[in-house]
Backbone as a chain_set.jsonl record, in Angstrom:
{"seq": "XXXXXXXXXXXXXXXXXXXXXXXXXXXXXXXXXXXXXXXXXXXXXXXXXXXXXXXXXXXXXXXXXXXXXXXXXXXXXXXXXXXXXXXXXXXXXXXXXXXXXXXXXXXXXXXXXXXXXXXXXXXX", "coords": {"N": [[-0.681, -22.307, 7.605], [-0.577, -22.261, 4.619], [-3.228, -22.235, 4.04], [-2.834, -19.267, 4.378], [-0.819, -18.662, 2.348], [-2.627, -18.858, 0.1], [-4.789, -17.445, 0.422], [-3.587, -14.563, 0.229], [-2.276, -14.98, -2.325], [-4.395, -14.723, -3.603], [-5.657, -12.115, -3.389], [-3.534, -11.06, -4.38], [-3.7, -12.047, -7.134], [-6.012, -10.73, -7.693], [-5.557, -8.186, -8.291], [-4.596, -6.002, -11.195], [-2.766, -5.187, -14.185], [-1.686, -2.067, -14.396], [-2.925, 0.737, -16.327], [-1.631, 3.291, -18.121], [-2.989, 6.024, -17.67], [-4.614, 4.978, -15.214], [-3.21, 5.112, -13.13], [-2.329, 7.867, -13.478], [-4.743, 8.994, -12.615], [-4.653, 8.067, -9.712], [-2.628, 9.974, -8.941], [-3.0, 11.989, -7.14], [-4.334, 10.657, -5.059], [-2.167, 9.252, -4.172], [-0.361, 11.011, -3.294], [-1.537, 12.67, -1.493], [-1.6, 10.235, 0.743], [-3.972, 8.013, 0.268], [-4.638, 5.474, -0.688], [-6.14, 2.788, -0.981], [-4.222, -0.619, 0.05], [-4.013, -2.876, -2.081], [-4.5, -0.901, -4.708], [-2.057, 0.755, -3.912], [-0.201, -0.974, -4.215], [-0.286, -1.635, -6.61], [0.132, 1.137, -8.064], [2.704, 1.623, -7.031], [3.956, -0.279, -7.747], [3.808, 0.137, -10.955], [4.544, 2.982, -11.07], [7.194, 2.163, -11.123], [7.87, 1.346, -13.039], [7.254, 3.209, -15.187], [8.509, 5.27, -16.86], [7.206, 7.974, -17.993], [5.164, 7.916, -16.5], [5.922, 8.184, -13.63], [7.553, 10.893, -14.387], [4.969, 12.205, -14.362], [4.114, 11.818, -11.377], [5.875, 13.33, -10.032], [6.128, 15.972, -11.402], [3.532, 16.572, -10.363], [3.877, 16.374, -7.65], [5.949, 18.325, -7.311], [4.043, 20.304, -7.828], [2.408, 20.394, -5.653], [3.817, 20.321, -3.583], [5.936, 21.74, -3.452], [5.082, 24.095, -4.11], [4.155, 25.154, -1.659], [6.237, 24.806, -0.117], [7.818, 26.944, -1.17], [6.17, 28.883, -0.576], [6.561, 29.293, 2.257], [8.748, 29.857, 2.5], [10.512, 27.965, 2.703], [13.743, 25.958, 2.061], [14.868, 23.386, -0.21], [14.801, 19.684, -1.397], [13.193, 18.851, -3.823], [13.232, 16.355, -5.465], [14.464, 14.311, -3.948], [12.851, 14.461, -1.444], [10.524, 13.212, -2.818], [11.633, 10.43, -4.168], [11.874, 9.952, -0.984], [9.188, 9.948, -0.074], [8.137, 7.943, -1.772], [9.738, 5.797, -1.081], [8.98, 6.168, 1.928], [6.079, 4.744, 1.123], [6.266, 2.493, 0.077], [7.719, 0.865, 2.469], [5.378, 1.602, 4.121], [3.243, -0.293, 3.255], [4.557, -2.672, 3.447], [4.747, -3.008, 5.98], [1.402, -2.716, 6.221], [0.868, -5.052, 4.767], [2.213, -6.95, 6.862], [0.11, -6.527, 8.827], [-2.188, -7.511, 7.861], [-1.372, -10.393, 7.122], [-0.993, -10.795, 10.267], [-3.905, -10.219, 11.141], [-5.299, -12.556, 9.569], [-3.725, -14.859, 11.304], [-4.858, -14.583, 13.596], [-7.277, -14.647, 13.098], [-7.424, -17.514, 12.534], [-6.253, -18.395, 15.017], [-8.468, -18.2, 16.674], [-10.881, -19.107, 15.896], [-9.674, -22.012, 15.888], [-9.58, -21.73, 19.037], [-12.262, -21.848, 19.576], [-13.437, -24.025, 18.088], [-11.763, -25.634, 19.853], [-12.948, -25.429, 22.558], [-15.85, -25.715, 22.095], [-15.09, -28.39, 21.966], [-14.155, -29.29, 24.106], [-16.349, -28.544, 26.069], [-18.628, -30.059, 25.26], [-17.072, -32.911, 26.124], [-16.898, -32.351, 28.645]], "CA": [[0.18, -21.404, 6.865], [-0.852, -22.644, 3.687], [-4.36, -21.041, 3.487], [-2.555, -17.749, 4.297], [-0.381, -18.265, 1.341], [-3.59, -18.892, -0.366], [-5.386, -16.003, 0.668], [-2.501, -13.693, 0.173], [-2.325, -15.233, -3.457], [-5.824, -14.351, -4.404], [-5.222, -11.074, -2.861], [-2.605, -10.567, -5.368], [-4.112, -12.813, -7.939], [-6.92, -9.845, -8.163], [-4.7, -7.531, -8.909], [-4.474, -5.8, -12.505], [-1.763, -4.794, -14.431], [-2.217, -0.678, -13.858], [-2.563, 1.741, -16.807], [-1.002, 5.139, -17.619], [-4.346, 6.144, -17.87], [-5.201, 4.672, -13.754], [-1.865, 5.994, -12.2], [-2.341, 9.327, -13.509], [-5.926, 9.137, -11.898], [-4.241, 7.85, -8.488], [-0.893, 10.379, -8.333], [-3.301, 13.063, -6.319], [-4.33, 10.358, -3.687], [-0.933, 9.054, -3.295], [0.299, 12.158, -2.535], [-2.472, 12.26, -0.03], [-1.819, 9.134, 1.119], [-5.138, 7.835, 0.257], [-4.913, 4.957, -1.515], [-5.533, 0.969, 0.029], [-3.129, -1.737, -0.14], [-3.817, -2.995, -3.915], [-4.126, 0.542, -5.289], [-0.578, 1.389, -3.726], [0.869, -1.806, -4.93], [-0.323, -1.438, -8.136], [0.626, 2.148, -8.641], [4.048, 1.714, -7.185], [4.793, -1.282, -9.273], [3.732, 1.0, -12.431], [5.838, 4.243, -11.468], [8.596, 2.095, -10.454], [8.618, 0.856, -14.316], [6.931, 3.687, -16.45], [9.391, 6.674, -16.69], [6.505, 8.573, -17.994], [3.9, 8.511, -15.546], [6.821, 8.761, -12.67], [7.665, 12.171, -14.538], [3.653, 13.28, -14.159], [4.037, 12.028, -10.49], [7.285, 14.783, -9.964], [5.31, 17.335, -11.855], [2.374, 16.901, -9.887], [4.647, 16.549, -6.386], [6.583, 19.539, -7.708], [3.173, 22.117, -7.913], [1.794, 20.584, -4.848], [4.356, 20.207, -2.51], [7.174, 22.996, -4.124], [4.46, 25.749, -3.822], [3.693, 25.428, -0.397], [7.996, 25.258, 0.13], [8.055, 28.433, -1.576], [5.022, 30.188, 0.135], [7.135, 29.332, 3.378], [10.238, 30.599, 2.003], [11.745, 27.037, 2.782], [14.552, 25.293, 0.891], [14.272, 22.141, -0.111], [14.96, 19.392, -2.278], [11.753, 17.686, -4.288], [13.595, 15.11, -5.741], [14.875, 13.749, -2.607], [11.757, 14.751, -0.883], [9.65, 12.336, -3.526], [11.972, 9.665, -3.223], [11.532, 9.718, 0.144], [7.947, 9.634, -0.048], [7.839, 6.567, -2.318], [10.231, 4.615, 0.321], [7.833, 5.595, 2.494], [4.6, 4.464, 1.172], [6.306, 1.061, 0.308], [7.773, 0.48, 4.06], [3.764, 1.526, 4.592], [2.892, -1.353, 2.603], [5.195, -3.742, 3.907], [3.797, -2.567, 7.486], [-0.104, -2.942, 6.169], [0.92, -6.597, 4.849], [1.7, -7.674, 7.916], [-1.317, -6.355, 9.831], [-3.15, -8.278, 7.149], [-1.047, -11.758, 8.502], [-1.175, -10.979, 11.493], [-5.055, -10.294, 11.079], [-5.183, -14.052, 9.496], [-3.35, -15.894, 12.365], [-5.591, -14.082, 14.677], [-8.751, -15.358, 12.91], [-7.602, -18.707, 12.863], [-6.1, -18.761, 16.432], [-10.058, -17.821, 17.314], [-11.62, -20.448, 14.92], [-9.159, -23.154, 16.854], [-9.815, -21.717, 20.142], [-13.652, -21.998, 19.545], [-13.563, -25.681, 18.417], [-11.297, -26.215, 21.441], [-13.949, -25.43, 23.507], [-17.011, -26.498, 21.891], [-15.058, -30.388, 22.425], [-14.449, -28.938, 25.987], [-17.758, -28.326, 25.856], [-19.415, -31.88, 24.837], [-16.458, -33.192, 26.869], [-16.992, -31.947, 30.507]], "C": [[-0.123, -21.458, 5.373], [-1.903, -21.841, 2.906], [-3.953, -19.69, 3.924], [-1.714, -17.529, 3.027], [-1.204, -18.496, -0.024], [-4.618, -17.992, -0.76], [-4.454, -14.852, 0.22], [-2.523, -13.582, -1.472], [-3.399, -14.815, -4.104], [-5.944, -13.373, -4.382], [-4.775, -10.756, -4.464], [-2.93, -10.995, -7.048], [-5.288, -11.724, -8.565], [-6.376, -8.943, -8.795], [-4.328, -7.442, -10.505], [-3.374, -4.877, -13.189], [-2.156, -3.11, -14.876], [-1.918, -0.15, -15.516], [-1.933, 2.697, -16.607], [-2.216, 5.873, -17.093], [-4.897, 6.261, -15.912], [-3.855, 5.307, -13.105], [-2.062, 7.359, -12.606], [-3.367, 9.757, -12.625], [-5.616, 9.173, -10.516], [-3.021, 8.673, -7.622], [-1.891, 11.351, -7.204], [-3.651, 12.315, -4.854], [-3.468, 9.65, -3.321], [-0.179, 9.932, -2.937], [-0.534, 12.59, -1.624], [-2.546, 11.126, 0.723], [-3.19, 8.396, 1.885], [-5.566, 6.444, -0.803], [-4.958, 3.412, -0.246], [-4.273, 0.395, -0.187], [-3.145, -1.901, -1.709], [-3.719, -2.251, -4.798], [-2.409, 0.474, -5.381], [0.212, 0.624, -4.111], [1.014, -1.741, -6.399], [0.292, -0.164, -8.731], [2.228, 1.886, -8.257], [4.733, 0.814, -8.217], [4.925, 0.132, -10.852], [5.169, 2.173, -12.613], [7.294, 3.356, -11.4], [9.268, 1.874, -11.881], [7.93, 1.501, -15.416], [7.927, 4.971, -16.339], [8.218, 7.805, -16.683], [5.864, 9.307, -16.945], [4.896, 8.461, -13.898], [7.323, 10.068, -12.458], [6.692, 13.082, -14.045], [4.098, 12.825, -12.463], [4.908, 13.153, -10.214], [6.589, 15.384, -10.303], [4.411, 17.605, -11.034], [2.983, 17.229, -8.038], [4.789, 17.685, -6.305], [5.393, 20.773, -7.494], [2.201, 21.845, -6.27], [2.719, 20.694, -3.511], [5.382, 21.687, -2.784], [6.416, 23.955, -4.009], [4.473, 25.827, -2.218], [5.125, 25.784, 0.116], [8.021, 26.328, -0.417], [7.22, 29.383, -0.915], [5.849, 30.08, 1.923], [8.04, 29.958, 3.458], [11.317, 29.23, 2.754], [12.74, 26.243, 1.879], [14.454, 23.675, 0.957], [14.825, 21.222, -1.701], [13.922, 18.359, -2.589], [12.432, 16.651, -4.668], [13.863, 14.006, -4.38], [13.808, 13.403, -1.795], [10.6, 13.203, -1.506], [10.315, 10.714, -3.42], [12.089, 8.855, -1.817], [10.326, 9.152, 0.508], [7.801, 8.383, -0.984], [8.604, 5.253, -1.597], [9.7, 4.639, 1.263], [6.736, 4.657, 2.887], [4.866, 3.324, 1.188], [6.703, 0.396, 1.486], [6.07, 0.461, 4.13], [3.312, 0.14, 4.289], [3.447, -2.6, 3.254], [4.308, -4.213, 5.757], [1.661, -3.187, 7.5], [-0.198, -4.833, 6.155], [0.961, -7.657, 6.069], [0.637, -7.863, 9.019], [-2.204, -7.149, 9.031], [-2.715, -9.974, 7.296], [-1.605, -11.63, 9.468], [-3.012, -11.056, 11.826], [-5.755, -11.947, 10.712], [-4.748, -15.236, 10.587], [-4.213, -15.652, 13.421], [-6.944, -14.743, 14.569], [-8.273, -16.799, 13.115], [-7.241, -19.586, 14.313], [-7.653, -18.543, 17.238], [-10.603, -19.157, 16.724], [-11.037, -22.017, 15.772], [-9.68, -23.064, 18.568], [-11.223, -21.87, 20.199], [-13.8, -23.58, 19.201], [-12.888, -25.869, 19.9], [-12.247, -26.003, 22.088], [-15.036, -25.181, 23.574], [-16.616, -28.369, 22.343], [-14.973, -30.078, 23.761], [-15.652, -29.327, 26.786], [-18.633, -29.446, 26.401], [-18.562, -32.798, 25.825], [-17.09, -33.592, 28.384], [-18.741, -32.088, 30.199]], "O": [[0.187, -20.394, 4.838], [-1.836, -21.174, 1.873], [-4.853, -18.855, 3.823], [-1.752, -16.405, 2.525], [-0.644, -18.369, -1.114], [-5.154, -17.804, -1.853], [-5.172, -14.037, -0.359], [-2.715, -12.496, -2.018], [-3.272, -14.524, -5.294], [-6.474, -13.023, -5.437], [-5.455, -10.353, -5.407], [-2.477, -10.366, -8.003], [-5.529, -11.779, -9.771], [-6.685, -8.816, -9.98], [-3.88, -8.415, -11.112], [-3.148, -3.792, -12.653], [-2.996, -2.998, -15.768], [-0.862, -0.508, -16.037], [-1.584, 3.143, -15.515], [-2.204, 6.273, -15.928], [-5.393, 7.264, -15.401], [-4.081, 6.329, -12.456], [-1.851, 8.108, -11.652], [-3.156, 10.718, -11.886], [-6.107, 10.104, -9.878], [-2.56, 8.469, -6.499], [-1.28, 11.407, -6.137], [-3.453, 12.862, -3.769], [-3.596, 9.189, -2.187], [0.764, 9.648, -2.198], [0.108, 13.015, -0.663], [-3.56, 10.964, 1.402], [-3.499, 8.211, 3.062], [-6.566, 6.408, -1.519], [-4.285, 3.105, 0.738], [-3.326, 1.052, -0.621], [-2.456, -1.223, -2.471], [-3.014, -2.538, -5.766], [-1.69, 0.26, -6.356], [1.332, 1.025, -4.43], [1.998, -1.775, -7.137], [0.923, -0.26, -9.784], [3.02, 1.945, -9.197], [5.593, 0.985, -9.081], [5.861, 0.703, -11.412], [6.099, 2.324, -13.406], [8.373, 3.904, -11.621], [10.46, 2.023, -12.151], [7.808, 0.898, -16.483], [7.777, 5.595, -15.289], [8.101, 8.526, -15.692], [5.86, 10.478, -16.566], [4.201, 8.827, -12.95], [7.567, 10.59, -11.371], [6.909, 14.18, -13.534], [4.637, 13.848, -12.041], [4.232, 14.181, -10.209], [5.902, 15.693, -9.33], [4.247, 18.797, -10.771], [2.546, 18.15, -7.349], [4.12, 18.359, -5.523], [5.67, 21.907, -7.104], [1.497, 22.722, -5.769], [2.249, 21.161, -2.473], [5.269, 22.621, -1.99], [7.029, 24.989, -3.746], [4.937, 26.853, -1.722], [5.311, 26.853, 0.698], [8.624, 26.993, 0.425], [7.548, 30.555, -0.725], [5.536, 30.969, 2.715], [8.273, 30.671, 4.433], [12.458, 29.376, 3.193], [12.259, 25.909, 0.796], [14.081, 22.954, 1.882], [15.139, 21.765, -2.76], [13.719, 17.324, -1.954], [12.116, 15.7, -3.953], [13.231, 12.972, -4.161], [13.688, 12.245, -1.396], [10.062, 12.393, -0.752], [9.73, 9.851, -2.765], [12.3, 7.664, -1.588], [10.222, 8.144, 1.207], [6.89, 7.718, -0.492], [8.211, 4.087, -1.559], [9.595, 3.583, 1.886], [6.416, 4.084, 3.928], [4.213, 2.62, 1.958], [6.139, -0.677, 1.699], [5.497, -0.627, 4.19], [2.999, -0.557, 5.254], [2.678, -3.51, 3.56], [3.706, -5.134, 6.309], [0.972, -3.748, 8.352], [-0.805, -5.622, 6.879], [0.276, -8.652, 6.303], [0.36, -8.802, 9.766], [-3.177, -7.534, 9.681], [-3.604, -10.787, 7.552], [-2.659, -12.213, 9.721], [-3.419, -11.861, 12.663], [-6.585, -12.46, 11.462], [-5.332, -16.316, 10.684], [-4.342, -16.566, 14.236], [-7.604, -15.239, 15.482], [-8.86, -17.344, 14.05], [-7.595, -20.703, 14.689], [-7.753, -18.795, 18.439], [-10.63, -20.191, 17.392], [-11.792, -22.908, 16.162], [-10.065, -24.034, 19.221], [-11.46, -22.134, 21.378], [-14.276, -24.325, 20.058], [-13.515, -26.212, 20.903], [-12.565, -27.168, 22.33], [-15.563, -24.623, 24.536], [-17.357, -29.246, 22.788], [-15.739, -30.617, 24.56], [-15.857, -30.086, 27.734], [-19.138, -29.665, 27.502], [-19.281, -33.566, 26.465], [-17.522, -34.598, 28.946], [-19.545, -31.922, 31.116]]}, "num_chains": 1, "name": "protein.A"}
């Protein structure tokens, strides 16, 4: 458990504190949900604490998602809508994290089961 909170740490340990500058670059493929794990952590951290570049995400939501609601003639509320989509992506996240455990216990339940039975092995 240890070297997973090890691994996990370095993980996160790579991780750089995001410009306005890199979130503005990233609002078109998080609204495509197109970004990895460290991307999406990094940008959500940012919008969650720049007002700014949370406004350009809305603006940019607003002409990509609000046109297509209007070319439908559906009603709708973007705010809500965007909200939504950012409780989304972080459930997503929460969801990816653990496939990335669970991917870790898996390698090392293999790595154990392979010594086990290399001494098997030499054993018998």
């Amino acid at each position: 458990m240890q070297n997973y909170r090890n691994y996990t740490q370095d993980i996160e340990d790579e991780s750089t504190i995001m410009t306005c500058k890199d979130a503005d670059k990233l609002i078109p493929l998080f609204l495509d949900d197109d970004l990895d794990n460290r991307e999406l952590s990094d940008f959500l951290d940012h919008i969650d604490s720049c007002p700014e570049c949370k406004e350009e995400l809305t603006i940019q939501f607003l002409v990509k998602v609000g046109m297509i609601r209007l070319e439908d003639g559906n009603t709708f509320n973007l705010s809500s809508e965007l909200d939504s989509m950012l409780k989304e992506a972080r459930k997503r996240l929460r969801y990816r994290r653990s496939l990335v455990f669970a991917s870790f216990v898996l390698q090392v339940a293999v790595a154990v089961l392979a010594v086990l039975a290399l001494v098997l092995a030499i054993v018998l």
